[in-house]
N, CA, C and O atoms as a GROMACS GRO file, in nm:
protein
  360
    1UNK      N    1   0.084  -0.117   0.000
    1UNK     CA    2   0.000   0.000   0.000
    1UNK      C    3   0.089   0.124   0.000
    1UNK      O    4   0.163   0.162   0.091
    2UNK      N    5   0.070   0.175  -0.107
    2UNK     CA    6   0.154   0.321  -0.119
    2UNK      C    7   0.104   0.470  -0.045
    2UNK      O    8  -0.007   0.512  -0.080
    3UNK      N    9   0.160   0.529   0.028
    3UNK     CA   10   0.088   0.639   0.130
    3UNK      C   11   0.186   0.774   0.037
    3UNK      O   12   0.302   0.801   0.004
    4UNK      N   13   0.068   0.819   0.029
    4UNK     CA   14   0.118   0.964  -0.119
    4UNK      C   15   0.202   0.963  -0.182
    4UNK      O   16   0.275   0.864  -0.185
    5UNK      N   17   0.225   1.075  -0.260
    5UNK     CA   18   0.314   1.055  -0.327
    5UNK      C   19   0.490   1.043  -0.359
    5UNK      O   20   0.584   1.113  -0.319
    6UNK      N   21   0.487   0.932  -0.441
    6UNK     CA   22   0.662   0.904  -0.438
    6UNK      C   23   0.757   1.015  -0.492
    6UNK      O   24   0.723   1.049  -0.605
    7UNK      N   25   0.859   1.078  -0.447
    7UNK     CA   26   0.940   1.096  -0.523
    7UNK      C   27   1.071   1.013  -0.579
    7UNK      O   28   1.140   0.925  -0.527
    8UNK      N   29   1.079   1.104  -0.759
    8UNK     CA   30   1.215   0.982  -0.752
    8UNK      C   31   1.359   1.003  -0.675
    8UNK      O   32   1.414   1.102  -0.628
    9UNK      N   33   1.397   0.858  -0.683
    9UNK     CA   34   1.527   0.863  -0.618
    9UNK      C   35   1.642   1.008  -0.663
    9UNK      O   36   1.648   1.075  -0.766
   10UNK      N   37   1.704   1.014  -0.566
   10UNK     CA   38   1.802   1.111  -0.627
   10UNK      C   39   1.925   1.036  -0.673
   10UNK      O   40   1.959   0.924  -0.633
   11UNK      N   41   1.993   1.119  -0.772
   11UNK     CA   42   2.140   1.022  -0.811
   11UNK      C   43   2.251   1.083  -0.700
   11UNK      O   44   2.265   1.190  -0.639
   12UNK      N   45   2.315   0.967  -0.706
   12UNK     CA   46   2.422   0.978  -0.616
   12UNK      C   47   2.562   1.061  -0.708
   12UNK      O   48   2.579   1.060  -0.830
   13UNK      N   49   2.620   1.104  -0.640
   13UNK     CA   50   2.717   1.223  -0.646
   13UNK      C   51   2.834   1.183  -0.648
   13UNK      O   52   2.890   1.209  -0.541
   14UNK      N   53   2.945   1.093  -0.771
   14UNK     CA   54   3.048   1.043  -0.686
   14UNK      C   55   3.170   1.172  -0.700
   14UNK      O   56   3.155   1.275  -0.766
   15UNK      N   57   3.308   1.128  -0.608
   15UNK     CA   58   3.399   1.251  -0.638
   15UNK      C   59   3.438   1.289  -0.718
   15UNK      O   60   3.558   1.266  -0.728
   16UNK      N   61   3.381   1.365  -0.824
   16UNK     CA   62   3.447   1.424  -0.904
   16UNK      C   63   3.410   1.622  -0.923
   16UNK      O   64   3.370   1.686  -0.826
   17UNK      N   65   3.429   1.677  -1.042
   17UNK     CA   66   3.396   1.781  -1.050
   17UNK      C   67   3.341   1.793  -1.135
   17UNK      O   68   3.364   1.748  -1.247
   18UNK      N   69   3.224   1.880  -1.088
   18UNK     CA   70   3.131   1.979  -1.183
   18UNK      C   71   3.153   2.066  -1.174
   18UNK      O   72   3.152   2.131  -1.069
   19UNK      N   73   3.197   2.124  -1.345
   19UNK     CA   74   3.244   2.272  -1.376
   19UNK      C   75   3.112   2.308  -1.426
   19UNK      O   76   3.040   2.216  -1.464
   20UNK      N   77   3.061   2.448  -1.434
   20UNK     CA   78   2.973   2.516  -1.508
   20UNK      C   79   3.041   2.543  -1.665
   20UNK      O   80   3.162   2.561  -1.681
   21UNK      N   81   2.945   2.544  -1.774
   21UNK     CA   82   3.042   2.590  -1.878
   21UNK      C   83   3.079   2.762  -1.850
   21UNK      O   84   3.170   2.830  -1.898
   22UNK      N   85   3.015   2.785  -1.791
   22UNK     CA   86   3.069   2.940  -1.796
   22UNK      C   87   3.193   2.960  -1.704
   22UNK      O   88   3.273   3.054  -1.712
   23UNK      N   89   3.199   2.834  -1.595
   23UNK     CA   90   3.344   2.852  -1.482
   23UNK      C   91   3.480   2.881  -1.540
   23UNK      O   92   3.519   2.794  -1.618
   24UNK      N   93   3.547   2.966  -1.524
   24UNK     CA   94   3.660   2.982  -1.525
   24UNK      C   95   3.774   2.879  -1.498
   24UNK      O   96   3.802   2.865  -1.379
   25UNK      N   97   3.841   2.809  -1.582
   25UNK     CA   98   3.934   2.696  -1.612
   25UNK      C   99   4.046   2.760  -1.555
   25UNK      O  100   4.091   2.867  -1.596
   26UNK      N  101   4.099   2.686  -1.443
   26UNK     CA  102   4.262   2.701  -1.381
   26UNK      C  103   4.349   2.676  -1.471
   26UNK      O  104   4.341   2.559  -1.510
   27UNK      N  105   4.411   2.723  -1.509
   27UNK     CA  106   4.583   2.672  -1.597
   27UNK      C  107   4.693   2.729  -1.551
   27UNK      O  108   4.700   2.776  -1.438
   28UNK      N  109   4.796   2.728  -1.643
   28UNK     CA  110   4.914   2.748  -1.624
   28UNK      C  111   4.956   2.785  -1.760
   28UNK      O  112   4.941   2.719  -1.863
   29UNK      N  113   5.016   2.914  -1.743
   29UNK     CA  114   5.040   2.922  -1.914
   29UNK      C  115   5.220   3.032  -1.946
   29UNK      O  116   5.276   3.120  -1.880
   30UNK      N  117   5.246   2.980  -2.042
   30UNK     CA  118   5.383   3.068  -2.060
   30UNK      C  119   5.373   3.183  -2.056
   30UNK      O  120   5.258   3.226  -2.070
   31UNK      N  121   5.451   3.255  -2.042
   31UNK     CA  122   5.423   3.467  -2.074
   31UNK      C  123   5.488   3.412  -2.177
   31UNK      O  124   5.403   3.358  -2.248
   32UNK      N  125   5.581   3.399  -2.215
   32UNK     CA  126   5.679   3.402  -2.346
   32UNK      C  127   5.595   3.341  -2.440
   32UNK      O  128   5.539   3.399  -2.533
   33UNK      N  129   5.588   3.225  -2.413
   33UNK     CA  130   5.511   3.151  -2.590
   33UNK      C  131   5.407   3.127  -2.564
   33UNK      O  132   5.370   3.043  -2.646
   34UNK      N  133   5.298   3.158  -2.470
   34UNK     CA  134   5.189   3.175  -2.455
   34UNK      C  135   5.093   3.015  -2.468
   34UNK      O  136   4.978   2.997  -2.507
   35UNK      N  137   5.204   2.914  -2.416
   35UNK     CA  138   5.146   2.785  -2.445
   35UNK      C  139   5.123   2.781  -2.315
   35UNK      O  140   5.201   2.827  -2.231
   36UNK      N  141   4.940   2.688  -2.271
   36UNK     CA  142   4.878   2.643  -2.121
   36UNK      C  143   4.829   2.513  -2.175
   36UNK      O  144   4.795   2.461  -2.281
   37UNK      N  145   4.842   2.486  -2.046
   37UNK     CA  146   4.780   2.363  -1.998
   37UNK      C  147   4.648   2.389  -1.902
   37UNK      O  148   4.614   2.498  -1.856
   38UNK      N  149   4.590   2.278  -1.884
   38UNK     CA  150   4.435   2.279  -1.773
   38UNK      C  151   4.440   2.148  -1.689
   38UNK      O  152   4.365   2.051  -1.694
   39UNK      N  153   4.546   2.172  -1.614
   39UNK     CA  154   4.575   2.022  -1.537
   39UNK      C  155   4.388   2.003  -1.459
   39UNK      O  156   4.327   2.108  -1.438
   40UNK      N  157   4.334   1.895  -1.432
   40UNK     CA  158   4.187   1.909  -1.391
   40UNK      C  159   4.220   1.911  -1.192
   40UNK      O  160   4.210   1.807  -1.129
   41UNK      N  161   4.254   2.032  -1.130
   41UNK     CA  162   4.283   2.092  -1.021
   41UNK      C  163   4.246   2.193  -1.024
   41UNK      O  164   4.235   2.254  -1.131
   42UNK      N  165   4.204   2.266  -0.864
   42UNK     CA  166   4.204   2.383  -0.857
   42UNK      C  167   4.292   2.490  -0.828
   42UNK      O  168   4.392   2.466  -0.762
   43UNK      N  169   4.261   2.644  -0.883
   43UNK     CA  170   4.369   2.730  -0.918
   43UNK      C  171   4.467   2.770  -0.763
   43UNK      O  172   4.582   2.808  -0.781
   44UNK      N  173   4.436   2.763  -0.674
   44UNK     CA  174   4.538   2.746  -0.567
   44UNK      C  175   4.615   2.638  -0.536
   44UNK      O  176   4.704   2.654  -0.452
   45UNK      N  177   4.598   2.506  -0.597
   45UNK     CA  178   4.658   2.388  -0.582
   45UNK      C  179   4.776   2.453  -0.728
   45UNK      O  180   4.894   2.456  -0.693
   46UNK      N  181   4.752   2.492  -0.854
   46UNK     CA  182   4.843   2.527  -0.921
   46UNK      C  183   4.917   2.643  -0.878
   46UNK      O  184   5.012   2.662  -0.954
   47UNK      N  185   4.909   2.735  -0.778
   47UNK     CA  186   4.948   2.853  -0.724
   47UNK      C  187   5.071   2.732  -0.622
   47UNK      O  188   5.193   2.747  -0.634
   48UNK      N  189   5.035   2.664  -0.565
   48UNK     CA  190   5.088   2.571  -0.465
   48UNK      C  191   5.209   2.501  -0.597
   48UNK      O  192   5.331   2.518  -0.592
   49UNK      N  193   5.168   2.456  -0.660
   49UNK     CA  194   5.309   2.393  -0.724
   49UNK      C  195   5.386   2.464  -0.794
   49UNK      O  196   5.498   2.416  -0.802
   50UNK      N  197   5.366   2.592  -0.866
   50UNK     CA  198   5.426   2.672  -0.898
   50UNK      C  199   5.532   2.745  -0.846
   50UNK      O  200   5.628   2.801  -0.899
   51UNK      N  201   5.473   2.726  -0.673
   51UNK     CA  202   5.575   2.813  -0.620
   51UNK      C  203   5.673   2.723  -0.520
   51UNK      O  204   5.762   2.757  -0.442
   52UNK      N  205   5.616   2.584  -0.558
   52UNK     CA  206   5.666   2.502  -0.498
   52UNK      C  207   5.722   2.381  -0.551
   52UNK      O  208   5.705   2.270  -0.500
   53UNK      N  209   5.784   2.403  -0.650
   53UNK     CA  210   5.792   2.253  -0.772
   53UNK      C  211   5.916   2.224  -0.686
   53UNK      O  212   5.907   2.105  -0.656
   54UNK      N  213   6.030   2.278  -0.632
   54UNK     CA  214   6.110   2.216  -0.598
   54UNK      C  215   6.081   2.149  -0.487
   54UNK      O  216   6.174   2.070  -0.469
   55UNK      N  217   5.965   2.134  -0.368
   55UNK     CA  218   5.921   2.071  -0.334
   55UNK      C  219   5.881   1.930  -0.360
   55UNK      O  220   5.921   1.838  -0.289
   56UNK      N  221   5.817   1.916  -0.445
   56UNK     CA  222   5.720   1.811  -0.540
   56UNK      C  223   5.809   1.728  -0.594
   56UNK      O  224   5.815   1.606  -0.582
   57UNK      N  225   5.901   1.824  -0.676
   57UNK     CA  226   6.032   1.718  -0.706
   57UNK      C  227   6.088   1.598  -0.642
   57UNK      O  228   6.111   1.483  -0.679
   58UNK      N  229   6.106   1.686  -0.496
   58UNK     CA  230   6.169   1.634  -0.397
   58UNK      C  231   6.099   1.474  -0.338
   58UNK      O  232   6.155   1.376  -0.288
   59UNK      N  233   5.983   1.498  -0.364
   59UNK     CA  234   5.850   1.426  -0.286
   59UNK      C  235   5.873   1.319  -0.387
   59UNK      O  236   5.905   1.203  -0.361
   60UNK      N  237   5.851   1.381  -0.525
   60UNK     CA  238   5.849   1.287  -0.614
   60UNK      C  239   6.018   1.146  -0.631
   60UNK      O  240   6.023   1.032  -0.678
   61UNK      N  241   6.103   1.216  -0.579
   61UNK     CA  242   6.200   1.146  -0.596
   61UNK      C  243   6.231   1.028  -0.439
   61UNK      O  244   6.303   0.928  -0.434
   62UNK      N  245   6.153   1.083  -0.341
   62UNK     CA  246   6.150   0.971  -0.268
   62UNK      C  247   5.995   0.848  -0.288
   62UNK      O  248   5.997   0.731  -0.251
   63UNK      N  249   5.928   0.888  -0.325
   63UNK     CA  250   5.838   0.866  -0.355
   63UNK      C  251   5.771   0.711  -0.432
   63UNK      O  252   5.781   0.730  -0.554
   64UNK      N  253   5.728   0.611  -0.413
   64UNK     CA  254   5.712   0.462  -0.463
   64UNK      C  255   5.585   0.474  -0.519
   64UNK      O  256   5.556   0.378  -0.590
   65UNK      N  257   5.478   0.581  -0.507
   65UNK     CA  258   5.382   0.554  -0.583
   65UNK      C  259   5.352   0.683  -0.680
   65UNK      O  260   5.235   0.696  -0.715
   66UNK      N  261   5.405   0.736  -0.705
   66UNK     CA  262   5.416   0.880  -0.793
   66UNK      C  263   5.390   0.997  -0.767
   66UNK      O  264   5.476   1.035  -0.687
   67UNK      N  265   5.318   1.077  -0.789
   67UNK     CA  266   5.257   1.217  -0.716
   67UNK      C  267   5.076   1.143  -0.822
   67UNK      O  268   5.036   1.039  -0.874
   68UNK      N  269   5.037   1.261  -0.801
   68UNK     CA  270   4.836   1.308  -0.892
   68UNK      C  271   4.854   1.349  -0.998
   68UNK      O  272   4.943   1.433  -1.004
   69UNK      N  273   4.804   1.325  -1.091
   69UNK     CA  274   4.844   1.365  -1.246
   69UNK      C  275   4.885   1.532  -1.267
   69UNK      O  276   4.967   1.602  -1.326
   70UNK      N  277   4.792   1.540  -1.192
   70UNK     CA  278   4.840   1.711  -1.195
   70UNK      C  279   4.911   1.780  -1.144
   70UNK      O  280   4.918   1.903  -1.157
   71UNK      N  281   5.003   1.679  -1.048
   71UNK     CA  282   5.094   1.713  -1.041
   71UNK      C  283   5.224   1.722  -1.142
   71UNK      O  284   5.289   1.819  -1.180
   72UNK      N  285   5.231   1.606  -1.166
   72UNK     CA  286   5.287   1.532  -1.313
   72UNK      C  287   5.323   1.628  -1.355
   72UNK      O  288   5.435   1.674  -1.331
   73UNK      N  289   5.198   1.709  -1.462
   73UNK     CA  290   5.145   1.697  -1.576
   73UNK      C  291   5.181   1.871  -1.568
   73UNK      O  292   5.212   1.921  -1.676
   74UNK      N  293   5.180   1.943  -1.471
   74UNK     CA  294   5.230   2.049  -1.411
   74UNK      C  295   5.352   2.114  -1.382
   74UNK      O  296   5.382   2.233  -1.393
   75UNK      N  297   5.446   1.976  -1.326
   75UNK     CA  298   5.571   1.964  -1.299
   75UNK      C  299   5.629   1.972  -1.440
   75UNK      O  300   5.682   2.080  -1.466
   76UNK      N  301   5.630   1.865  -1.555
   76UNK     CA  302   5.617   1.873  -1.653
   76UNK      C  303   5.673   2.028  -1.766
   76UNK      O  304   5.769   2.074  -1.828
   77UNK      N  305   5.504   2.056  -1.724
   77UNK     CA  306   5.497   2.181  -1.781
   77UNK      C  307   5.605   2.314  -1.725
   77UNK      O  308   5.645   2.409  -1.794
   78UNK      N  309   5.628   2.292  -1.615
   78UNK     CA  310   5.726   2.360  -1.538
   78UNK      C  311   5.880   2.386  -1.582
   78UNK      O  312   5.947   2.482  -1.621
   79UNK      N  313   5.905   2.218  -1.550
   79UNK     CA  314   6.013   2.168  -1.640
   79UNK      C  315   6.064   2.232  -1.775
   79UNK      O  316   6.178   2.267  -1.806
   80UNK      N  317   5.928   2.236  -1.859
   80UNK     CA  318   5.970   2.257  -2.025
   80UNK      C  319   5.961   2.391  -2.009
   80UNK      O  320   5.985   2.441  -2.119
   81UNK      N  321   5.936   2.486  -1.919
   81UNK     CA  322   5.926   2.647  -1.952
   81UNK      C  323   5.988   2.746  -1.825
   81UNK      O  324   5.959   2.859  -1.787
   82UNK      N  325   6.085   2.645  -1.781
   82UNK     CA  326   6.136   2.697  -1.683
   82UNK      C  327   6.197   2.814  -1.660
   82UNK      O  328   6.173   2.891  -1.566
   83UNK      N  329   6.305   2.832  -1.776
   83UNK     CA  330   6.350   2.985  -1.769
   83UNK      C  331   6.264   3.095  -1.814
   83UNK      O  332   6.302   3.212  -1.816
   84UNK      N  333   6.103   3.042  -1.864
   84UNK     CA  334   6.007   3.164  -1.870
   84UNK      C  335   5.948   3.183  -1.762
   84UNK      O  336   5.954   3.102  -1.670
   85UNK      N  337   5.861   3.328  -1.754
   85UNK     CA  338   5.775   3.349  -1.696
   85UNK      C  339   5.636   3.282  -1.682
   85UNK      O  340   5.553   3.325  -1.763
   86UNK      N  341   5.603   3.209  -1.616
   86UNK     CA  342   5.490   3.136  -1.604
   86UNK      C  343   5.347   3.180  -1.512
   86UNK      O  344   5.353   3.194  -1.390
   87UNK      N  345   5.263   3.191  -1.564
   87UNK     CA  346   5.155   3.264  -1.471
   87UNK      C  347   5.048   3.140  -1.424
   87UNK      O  348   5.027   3.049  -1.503
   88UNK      N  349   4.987   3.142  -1.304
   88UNK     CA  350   4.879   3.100  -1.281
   88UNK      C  351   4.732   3.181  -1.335
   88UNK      O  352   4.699   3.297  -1.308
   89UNK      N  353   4.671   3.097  -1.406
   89UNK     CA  354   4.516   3.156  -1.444
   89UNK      C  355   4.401   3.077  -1.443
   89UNK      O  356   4.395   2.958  -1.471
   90UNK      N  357   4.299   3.163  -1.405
   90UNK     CA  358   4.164   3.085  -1.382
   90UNK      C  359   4.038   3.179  -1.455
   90UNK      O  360   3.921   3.139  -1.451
   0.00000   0.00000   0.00000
């Protein structure tokens, strides 16, 4: 016997992110050759490796299971544009 009315189930939420299309995309991009990346992190976590890659390095070289892609993928990018100016943007 059903007592009023049902609503439907809600969907479950797993961890990931929902961007709006209108949200503003974190990157990392050259001043000089104007090449970015969009590691999928947020723009203070790229503010954090930027100013901290020799950190990460460090982590990364003791390290048995790797760093987060975006870290990687960041470090990376770091790596290849090092003697430029590099900005954080969102």
């Amino acid at each position: 016997k059903r007592l009023g009315k049902q609503t439907p189930s809600r969907k479950r939420r797993g961890l990931f992110v929902i961007r709006r299309n209108d949200a503003p995309v974190p990157r990392l991009r050259c001043d000089e050759c104007d090449r970015e990346i969009s590691p999928l992190t947020t723009r203070s976590n790229l503010r954090w490796i930027k100013d901290r890659a020799h950190l990460a390095r460090e982590v990364l070289r003791h390290s048995n299971d790797g760093l987060d892609s975006w870290m990687m993928e960041s470090l990376a990018f770091l790596e290849e544009h090092g003697e430029h100016g590099v900005s954080v943007l969102a």
